[in-house]
DSSP file (Angstrom, degrees, kcal/mol; ACC not computed):
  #  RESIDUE AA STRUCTURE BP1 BP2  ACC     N-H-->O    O-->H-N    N-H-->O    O-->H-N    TCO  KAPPA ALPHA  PHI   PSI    X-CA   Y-CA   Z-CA
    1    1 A X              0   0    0      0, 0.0     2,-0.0     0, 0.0     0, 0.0   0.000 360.0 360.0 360.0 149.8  -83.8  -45.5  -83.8
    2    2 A X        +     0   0    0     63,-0.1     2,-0.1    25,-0.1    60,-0.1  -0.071 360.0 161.3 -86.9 164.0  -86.8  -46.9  -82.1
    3    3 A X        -     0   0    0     58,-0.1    25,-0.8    -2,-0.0     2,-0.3  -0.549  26.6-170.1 164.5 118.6  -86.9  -46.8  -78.5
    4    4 A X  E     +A   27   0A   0     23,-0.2     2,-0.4    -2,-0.1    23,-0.2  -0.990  20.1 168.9 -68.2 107.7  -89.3  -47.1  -75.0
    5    5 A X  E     -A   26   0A   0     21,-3.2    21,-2.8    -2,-0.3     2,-0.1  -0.977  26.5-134.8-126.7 153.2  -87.9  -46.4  -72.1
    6    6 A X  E     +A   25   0A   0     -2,-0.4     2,-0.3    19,-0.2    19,-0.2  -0.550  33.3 153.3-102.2 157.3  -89.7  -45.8  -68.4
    7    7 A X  E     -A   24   0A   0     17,-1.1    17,-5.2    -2,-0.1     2,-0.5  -0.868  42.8-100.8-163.5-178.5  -88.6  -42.8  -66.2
    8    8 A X  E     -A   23   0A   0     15,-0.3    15,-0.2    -2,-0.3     2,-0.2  -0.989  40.0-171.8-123.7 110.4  -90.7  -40.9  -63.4
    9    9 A X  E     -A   22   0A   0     13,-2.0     2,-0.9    -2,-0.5    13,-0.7  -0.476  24.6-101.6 -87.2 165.8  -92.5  -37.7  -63.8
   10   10 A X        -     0   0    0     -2,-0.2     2,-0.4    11,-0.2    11,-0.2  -0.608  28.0-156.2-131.4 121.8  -94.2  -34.9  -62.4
   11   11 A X        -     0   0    0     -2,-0.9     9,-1.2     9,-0.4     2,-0.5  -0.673   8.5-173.0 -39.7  75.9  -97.7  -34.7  -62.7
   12   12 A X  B     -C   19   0B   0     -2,-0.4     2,-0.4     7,-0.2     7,-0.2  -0.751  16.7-143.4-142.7 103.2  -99.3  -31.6  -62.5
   13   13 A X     >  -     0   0    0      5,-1.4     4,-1.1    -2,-0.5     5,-0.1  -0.633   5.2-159.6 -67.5 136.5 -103.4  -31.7  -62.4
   14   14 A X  T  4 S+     0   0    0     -2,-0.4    -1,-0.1     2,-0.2     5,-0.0   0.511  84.2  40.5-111.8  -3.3 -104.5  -29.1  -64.1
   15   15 A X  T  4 S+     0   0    0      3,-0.1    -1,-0.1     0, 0.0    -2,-0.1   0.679 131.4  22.8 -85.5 -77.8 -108.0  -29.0  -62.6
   16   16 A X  T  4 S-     0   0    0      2,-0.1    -2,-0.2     1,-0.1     3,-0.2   0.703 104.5-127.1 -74.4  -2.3 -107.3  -29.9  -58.5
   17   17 A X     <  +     0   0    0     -4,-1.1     2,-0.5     1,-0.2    -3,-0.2   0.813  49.3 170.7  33.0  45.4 -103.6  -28.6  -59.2
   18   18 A X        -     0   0    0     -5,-0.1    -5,-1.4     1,-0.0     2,-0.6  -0.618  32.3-144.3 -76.7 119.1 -102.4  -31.8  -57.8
   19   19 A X  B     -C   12   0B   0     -2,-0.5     2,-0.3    -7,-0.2    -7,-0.2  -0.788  23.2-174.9-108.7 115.4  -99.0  -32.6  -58.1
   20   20 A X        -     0   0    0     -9,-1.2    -9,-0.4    -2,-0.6     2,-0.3  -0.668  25.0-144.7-127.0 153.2  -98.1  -36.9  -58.8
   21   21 A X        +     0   0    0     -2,-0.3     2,-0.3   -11,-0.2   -11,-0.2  -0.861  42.1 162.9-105.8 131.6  -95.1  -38.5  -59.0
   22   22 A X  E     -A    9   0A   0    -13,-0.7   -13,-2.0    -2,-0.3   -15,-0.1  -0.776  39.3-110.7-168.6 130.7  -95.9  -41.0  -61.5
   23   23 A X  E     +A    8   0A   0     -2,-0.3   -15,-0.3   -15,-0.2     2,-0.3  -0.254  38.9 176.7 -52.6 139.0  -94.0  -43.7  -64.2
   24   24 A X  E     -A    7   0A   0    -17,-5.2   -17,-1.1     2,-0.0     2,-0.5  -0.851  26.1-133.9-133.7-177.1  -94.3  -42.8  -67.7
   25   25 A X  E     -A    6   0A   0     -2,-0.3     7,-1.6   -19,-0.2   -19,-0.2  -0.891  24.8-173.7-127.9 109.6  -92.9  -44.4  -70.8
   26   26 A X  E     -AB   5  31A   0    -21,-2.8   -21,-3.2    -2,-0.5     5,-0.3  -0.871   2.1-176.0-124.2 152.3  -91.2  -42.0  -73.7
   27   27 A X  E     -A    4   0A   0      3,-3.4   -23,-0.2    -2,-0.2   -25,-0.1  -0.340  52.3 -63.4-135.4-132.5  -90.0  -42.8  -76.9
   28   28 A X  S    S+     0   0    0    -25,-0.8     3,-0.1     1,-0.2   -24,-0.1   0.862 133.0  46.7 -79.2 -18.5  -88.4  -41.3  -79.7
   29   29 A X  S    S-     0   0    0      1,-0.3     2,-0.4   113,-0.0    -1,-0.2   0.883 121.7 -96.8 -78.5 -40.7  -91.4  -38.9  -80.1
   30   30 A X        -     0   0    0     -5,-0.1    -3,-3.4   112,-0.0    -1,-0.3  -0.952  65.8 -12.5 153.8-164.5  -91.6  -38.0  -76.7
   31   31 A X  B     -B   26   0A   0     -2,-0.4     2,-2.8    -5,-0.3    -5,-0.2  -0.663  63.9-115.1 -66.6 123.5  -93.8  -39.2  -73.2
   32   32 A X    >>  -     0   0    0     -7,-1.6     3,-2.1    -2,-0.2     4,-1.4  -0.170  38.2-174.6 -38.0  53.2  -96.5  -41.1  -73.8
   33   33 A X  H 3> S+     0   0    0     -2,-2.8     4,-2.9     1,-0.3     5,-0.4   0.857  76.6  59.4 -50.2 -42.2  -99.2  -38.4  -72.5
   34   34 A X  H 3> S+     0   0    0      1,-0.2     4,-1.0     2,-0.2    -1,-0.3   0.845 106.0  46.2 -65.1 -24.8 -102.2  -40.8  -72.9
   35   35 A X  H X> S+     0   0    0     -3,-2.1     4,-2.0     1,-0.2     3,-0.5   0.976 108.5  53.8 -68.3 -46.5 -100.9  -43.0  -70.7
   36   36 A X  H 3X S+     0   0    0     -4,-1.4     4,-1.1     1,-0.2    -2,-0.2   0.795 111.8  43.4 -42.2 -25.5  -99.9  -40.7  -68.2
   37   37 A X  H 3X S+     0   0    0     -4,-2.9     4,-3.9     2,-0.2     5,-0.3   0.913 109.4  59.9 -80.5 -27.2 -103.0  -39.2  -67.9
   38   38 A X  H <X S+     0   0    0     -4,-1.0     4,-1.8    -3,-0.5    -2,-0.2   0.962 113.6  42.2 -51.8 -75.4 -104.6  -42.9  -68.0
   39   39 A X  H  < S+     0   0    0     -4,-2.0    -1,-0.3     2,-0.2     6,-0.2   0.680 111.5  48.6 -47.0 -33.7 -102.6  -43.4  -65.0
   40   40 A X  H >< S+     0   0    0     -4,-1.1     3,-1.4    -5,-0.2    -2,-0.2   0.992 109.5  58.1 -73.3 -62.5 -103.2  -39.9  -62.9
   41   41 A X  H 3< S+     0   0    0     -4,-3.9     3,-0.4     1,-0.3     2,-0.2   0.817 112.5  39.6 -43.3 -48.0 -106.8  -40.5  -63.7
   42   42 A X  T >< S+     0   0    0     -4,-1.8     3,-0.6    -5,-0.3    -1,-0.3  -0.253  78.5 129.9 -86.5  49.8 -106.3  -44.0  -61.8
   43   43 A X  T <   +     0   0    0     -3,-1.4    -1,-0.1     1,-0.3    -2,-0.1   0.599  55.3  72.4 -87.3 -11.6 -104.1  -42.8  -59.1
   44   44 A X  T 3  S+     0   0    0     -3,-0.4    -1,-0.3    -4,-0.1     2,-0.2   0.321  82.0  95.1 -87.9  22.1 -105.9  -44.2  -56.6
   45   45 A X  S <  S-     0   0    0     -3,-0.6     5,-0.1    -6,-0.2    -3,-0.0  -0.777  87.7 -82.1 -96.5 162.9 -104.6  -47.9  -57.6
   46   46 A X     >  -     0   0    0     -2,-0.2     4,-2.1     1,-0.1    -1,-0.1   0.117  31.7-120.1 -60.4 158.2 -101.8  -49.4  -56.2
   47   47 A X  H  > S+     0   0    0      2,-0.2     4,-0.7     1,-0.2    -1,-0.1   0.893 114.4  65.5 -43.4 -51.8  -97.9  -48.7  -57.3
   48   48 A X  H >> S+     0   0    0      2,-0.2     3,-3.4     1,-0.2     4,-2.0   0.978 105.3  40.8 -43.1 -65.3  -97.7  -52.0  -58.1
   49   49 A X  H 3> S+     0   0    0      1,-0.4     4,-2.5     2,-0.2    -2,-0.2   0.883 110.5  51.7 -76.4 -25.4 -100.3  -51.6  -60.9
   50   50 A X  H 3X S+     0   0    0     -4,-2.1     4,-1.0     2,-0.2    -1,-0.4   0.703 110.5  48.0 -51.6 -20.7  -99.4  -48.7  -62.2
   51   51 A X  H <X S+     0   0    0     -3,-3.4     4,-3.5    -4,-0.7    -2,-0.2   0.865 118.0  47.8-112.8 -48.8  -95.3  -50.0  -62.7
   52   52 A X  H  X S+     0   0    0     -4,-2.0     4,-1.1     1,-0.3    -2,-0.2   0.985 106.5  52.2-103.1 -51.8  -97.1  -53.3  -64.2
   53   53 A X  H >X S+     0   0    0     -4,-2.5     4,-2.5    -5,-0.3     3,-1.2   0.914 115.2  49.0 -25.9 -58.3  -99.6  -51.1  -66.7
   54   54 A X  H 3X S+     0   0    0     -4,-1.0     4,-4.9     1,-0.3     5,-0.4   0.944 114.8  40.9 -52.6 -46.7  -95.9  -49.3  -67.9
   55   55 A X  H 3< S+     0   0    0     -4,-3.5     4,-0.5     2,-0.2    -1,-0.3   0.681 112.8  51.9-104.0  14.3  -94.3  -52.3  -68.4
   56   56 A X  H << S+     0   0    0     -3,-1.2     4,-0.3    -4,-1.1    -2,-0.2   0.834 118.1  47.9 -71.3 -52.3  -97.7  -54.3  -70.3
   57   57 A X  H >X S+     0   0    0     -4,-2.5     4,-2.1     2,-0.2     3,-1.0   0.841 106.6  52.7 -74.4 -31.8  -97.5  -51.2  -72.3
   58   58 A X  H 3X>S+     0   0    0     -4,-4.9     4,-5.8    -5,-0.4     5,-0.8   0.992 110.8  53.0 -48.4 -47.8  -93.7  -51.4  -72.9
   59   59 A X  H 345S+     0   0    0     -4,-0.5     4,-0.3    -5,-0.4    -1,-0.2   0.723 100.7  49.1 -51.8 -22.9  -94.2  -54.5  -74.0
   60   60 A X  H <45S+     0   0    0     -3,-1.0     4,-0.4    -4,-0.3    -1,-0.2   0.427 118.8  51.2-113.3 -18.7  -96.7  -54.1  -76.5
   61   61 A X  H  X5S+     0   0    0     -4,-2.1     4,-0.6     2,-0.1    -2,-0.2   0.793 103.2  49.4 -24.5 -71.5  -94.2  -51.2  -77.8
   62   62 A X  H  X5S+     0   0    0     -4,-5.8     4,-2.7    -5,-0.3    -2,-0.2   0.820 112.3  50.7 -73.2 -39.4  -91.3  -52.8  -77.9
   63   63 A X  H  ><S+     0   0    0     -5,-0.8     4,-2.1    -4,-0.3    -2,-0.1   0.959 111.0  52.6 -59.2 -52.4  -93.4  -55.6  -80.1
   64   64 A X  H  4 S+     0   0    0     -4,-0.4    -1,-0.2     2,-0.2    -2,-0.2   0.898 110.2  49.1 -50.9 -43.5  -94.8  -52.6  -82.4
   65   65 A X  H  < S+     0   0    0     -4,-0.6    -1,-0.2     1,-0.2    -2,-0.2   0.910 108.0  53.2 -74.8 -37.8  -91.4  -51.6  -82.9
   66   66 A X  H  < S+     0   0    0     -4,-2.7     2,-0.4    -5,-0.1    -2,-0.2   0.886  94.4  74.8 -69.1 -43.0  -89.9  -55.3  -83.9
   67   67 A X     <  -     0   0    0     -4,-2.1     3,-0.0     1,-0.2    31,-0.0  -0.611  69.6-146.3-107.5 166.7  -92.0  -56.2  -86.4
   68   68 A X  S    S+     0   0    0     -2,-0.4     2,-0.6     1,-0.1    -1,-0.2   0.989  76.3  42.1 -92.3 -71.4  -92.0  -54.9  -89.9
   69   69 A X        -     0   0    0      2,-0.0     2,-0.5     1,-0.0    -1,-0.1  -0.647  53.0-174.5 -94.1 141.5  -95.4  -54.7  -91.3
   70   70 A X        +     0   0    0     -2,-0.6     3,-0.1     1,-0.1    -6,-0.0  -0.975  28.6 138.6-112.8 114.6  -98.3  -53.5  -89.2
   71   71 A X  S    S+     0   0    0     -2,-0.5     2,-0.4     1,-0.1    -1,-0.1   0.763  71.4  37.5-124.8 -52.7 -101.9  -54.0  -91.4
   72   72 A X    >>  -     0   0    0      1,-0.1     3,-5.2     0, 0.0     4,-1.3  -0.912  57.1-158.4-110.4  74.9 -104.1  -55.1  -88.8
   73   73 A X  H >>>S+     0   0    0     -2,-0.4     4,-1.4     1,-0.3     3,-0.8   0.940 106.4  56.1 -50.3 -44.4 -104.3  -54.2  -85.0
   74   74 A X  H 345S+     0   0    0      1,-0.2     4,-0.3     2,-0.2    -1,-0.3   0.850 103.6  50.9 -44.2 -22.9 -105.9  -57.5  -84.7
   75   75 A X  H <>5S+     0   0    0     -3,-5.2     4,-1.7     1,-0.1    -1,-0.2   0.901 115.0  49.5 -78.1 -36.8 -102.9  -59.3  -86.3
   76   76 A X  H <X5S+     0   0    0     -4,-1.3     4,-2.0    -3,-0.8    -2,-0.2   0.621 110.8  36.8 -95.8 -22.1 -100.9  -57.6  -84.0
   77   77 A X  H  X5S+     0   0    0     -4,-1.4     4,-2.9     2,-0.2     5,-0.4   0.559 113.0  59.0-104.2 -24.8 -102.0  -57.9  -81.0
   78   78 A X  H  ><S+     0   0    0     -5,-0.6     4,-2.2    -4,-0.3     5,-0.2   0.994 119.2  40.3 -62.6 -53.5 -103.2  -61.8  -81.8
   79   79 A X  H  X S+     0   0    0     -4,-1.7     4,-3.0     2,-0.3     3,-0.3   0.966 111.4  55.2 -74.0 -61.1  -99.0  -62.1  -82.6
   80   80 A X  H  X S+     0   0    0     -4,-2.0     4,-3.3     1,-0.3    -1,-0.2   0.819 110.8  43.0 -32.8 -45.1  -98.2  -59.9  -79.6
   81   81 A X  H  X S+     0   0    0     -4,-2.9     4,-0.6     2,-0.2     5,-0.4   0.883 114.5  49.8 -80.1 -33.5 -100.3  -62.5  -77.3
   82   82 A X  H >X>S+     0   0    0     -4,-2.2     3,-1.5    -5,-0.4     4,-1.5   0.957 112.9  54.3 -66.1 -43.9  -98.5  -65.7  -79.3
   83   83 A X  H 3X5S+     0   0    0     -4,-3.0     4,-1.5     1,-0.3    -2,-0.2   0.947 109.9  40.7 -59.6 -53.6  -95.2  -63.7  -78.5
   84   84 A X  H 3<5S+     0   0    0     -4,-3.3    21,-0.8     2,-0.1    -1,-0.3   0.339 121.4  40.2 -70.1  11.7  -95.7  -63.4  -74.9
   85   85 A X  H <<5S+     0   0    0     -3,-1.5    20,-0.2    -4,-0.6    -1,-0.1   0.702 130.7  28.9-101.4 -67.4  -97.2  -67.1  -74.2
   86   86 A X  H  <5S-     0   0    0     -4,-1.5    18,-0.7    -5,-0.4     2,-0.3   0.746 107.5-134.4 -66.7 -27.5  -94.5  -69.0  -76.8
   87   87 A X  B  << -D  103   0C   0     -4,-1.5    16,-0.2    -5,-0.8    -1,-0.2  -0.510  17.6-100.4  80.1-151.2  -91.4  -66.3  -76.4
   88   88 A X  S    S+     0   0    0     14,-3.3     2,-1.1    -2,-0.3     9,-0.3   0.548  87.9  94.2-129.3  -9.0  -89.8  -65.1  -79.0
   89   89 A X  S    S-     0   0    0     13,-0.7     2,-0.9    -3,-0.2     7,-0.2  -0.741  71.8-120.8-112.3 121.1  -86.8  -66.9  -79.2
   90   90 A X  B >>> -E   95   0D   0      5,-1.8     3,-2.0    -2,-1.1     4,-1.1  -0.440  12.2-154.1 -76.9 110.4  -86.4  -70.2  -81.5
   91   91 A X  T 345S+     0   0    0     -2,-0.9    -1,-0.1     1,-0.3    -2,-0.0   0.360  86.7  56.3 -75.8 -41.6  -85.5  -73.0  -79.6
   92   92 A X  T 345S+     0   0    0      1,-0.2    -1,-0.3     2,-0.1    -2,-0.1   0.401 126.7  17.6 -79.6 -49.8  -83.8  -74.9  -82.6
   93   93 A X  T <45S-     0   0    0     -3,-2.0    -2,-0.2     2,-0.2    -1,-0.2   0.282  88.5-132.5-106.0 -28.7  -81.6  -72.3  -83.3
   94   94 A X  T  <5 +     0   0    0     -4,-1.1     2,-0.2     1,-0.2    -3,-0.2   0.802  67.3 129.0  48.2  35.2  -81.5  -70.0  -80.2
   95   95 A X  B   < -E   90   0D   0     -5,-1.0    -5,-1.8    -7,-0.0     2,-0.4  -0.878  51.5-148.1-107.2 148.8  -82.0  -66.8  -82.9
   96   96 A X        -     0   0    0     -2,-0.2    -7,-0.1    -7,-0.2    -8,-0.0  -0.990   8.2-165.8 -98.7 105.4  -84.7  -64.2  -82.3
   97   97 A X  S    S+     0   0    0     -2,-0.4    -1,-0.2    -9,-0.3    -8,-0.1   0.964  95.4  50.3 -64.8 -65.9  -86.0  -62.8  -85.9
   98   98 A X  S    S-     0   0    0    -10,-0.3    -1,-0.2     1,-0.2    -9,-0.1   0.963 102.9-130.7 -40.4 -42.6  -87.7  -59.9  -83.5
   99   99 A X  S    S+     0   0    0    -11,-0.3    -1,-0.2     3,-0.0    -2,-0.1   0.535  81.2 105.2 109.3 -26.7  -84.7  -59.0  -81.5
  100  100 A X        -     0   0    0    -12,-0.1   -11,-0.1     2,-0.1    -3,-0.0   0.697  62.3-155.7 -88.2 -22.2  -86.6  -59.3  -78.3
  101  101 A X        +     0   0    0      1,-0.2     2,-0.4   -13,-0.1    -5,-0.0   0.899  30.4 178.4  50.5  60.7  -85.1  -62.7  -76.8
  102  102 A X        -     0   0    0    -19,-0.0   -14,-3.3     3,-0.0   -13,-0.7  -0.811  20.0-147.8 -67.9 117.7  -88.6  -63.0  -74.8
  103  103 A X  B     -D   87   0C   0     -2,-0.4   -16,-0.3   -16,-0.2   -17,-0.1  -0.808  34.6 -93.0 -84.5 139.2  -88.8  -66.2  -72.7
  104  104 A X        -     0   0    0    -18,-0.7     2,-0.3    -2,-0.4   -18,-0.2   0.199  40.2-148.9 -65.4-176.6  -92.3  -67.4  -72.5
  105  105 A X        -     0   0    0    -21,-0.8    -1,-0.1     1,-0.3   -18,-0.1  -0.905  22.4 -85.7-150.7 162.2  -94.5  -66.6  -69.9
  106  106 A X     >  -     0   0    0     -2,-0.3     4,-0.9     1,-0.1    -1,-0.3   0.081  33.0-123.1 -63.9-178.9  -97.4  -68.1  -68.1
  107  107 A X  H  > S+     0   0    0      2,-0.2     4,-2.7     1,-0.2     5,-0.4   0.760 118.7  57.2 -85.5 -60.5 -101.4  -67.9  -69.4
  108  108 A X  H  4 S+     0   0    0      1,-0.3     4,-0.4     2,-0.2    -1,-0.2   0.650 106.5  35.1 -62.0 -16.1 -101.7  -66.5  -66.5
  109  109 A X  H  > S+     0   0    0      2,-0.2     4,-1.6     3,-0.1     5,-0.4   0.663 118.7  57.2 -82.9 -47.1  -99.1  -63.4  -66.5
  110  110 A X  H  X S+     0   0    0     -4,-0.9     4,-1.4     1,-0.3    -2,-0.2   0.661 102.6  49.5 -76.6  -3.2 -100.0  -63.0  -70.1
  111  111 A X  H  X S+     0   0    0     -4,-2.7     4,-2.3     2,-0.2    -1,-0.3   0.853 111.7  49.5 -98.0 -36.2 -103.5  -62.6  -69.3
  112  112 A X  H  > S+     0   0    0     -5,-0.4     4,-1.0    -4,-0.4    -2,-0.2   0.986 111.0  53.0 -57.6 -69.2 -102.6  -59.7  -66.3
  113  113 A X  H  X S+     0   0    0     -4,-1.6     4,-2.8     2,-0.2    -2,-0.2   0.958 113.1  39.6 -64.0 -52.3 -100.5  -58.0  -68.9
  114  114 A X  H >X S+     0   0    0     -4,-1.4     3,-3.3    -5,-0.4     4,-0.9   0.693 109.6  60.7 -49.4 -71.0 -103.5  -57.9  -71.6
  115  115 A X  H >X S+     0   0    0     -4,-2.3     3,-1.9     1,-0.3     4,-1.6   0.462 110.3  39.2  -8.5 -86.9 -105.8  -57.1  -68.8
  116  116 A X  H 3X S+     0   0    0     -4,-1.0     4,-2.3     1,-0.3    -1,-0.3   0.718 116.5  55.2 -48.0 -37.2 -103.5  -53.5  -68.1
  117  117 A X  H <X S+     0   0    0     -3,-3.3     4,-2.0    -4,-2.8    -1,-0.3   0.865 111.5  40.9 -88.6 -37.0 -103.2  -53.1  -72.2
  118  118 A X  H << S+     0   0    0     -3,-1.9     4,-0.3    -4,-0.9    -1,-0.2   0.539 114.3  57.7 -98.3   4.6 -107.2  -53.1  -72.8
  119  119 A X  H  X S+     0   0    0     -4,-1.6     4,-1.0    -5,-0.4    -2,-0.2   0.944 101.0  48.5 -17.6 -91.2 -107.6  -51.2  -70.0
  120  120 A X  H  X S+     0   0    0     -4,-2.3     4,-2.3     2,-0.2     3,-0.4   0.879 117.2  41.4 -43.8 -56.1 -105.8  -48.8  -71.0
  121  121 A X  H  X S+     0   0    0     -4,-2.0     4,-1.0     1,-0.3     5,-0.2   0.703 107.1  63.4 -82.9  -5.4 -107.5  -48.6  -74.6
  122  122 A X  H  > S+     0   0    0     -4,-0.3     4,-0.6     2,-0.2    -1,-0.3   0.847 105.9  42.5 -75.1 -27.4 -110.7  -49.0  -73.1
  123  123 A X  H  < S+     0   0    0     -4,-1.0    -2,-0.2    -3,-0.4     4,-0.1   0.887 107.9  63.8 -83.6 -19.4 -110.1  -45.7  -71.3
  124  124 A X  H >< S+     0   0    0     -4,-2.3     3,-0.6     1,-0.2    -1,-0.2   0.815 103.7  47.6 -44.0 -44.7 -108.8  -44.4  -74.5
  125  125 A X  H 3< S+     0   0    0     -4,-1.0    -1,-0.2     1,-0.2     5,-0.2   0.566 104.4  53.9 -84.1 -12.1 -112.0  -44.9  -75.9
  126  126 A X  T 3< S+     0   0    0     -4,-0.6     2,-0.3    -5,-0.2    -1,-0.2   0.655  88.9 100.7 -92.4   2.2 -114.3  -43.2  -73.2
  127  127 A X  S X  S-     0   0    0     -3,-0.6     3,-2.1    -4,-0.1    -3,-0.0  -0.590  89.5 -78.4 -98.0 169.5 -112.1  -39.5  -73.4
  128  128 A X  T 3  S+     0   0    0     -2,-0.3    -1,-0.1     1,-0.2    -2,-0.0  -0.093 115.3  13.8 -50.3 141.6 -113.6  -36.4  -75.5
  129  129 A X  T >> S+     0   0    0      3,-0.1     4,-4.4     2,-0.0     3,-1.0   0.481  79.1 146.8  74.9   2.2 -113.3  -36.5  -79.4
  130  130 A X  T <4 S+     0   0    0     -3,-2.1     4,-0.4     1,-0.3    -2,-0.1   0.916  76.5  31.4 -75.3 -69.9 -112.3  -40.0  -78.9
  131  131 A X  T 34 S+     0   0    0      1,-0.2    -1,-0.3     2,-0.2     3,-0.1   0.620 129.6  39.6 -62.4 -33.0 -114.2  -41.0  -82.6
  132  132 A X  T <4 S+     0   0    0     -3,-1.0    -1,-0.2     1,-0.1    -2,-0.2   0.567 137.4   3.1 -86.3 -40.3 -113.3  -37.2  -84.3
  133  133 A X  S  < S-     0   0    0     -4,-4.4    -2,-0.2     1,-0.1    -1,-0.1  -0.381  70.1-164.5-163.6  93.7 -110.0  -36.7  -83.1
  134  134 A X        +     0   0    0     -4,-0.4     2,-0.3    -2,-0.1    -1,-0.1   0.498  61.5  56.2 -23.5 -53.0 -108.5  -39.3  -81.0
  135  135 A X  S    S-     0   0    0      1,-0.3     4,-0.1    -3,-0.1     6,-0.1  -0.860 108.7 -63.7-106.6 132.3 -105.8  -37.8  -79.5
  136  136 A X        -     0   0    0     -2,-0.3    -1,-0.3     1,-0.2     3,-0.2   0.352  57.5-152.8   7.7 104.4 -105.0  -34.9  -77.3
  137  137 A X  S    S+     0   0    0      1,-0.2    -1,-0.2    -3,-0.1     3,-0.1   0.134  86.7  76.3 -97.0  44.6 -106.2  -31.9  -80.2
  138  138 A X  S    S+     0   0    0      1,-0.2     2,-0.4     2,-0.0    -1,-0.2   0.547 112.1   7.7-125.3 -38.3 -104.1  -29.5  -78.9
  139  139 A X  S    S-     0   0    0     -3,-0.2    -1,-0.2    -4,-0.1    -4,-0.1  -0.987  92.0 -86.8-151.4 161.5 -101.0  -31.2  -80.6
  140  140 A X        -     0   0    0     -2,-0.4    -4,-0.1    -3,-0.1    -3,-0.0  -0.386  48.5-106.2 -75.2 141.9 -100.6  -34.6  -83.6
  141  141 A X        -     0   0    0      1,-0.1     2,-0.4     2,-0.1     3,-0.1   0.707  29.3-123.8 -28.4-145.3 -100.5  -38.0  -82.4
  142  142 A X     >  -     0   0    0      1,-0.1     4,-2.0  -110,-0.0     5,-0.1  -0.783  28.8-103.7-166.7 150.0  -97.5  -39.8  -82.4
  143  143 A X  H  > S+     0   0    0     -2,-0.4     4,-2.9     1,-0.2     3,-0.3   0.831 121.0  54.6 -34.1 -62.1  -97.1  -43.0  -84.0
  144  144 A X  H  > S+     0   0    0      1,-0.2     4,-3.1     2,-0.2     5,-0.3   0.928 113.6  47.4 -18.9 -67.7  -97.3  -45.1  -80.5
  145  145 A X  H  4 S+     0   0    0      1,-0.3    -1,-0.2     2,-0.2    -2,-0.2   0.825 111.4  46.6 -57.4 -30.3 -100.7  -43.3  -79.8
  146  146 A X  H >X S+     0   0    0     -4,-2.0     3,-5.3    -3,-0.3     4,-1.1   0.990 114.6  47.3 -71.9 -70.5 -102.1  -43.8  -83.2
  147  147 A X  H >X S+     0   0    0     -4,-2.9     3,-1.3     1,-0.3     4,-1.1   0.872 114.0  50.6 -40.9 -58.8 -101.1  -47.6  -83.1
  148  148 A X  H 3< S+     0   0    0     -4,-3.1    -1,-0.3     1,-0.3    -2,-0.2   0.405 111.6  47.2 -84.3  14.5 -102.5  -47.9  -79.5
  149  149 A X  H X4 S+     0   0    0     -3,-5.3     3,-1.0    -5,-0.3    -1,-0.3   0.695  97.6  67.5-114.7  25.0 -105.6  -46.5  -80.5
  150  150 A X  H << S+     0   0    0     -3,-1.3    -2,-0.2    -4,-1.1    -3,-0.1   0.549  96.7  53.5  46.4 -83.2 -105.6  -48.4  -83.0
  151  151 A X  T 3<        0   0    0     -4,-1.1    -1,-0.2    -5,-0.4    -3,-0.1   0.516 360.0 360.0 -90.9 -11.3 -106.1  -51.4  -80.6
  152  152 A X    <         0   0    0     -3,-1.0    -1,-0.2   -32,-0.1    -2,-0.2   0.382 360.0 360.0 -94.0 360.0 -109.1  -49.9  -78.9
């Protein structure tokens, strides 16, 4: 069964040998390493923005996870932004198709959370191999990572 959930790790640079306390997101595959690093690499931003990056990307997760076919990261992410503006839940009926019961949410909150979500896949696109081998070659993507890059 599908699943994100946030927890707190530790962070261990492996260059300065710096040692972070730092939110991460795992799912049934495991911790999300490209975000973590995403995040260690921006450690000098606030707490606040780190906790609101985790939970942009839960969101756009949890969304990945709800709906059935995925063809088009542009479809998805176009329906991901409709989800978080409109909600998810149909006023008519009060049933969610998704599962998620999202109530909507301002232009302006939905615009922060993309902000934190092409961020993120913008920095996805600037690490080594990014175009030959996407992910971390030391070990296979995991679905998540493939879908979010994907989206960069």
């Amino acid at each position: 069964m599908a699943y994100v959930k946030k927890m707190y790790v530790n962070y261990t640079n492996c260059t300065t040998r710096t040692c972070l306390v730092l939110p991460c997101l795992m799912s049934e595959k495991g911790i999300i390493i490209s975000h973590l690093r995403y995040l260690a690499w921006f450690n000098f931003k606030s707490a606040s923005w780190k906790e609101r990056s985790c939970f942009a990307l839960k969101l756009l997760l949890k969304y990945i996870n709800s709906v059935s076919e995925i063809d088009s990261a542009t479809k998805v992410l176009k329906a991901f932004t409709e989800a978080l503006i409109t909600g998810t839940i149909d006023p008519t009926n009060n049933t969610d198709p998704l599962e998620l019961y999202w109530r909507p949410r301002t232009v302006r909150d939905t615009n922060n959370l993309l902000f934190h979500i092409t961020h993120y896949t913008d920095f996805l696109v600037l690490q080594d191999q990014y175009s030959s081998n996407r992910v971390n070659p030391f070990r296979k993507a995991t679905s998540y990572e493939e879908r979010l890059n994907w989206c960069a």
